[in-house]
C-alpha positions, -999 to 999 in steps of 0.1 A, spaced: 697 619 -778 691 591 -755 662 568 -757 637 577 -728 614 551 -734 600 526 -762 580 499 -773 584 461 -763 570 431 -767 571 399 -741 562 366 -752 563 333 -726 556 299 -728 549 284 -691 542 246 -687 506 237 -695 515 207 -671 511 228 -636 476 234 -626 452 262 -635 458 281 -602 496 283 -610 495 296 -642 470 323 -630 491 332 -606 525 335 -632 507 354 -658 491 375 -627 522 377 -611 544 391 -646 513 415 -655 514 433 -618 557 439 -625 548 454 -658 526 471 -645 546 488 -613 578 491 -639 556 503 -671 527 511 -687 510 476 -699 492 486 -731 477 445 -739 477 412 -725 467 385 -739 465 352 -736 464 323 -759 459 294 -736 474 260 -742 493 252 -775 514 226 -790 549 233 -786 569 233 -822 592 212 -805 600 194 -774 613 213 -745 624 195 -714 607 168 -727 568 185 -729 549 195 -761 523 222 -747 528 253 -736 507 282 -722 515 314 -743 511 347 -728 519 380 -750 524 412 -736 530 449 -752 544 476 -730 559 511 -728 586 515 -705 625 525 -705 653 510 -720 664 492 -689 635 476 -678 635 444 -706 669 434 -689 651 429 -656 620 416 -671 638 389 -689 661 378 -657 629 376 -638 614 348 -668 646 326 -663 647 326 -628 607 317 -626 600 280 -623 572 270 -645 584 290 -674 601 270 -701 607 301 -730 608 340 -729 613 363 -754 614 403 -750 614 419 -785 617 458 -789 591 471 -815 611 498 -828 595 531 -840 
């Protein structure tokens, strides 16, 4: 039987070089699309890291985790809407399996 829905993870990096507002307004911005699309079980956010290594050129990062509920489909979308977002530098959507 088809998978109706199940259980992913999001992590993003977005550049710790745009100002405070900005990166509110990402993480804000990717929480209220969960949201609409799933059901957002955590957030949270681990602020401004050192990157492991250099990408375009910066070495911090803002990390943002998410877990959600929601169908298969969904992660595609979620993931197209990271690379097409100017500030972030990384994505990675992970399903957690049963």
């Amino acid at each position: 039987m088809a998978k109706v829905t199940g259980k992913y993870e999001a992590m993003y990096v977005i550049d710790a070089a745009l100002a405070e507002e900005n990166i509110a307004s990402i993480v804000e911005n990717f929480k209220s699309l969960v949201e609409q699309k799933a059901t957002l079980t955590e957030v949270s956010e681990w602020g401004k890291r050192r990157l492991a290594y250099p990408i375009n050129h910066k070495n911090e990062g803002y990390y943002v985790l998410m877990t959600f509920e929601s169908a298969p489909a969904f992660p595609a979308e979620l993931e197209r809407r990271f690379n097409i977002t100017d500030g972030v530098i990384r994505s990675l959507v992970v399903d957690l399996g049963e």
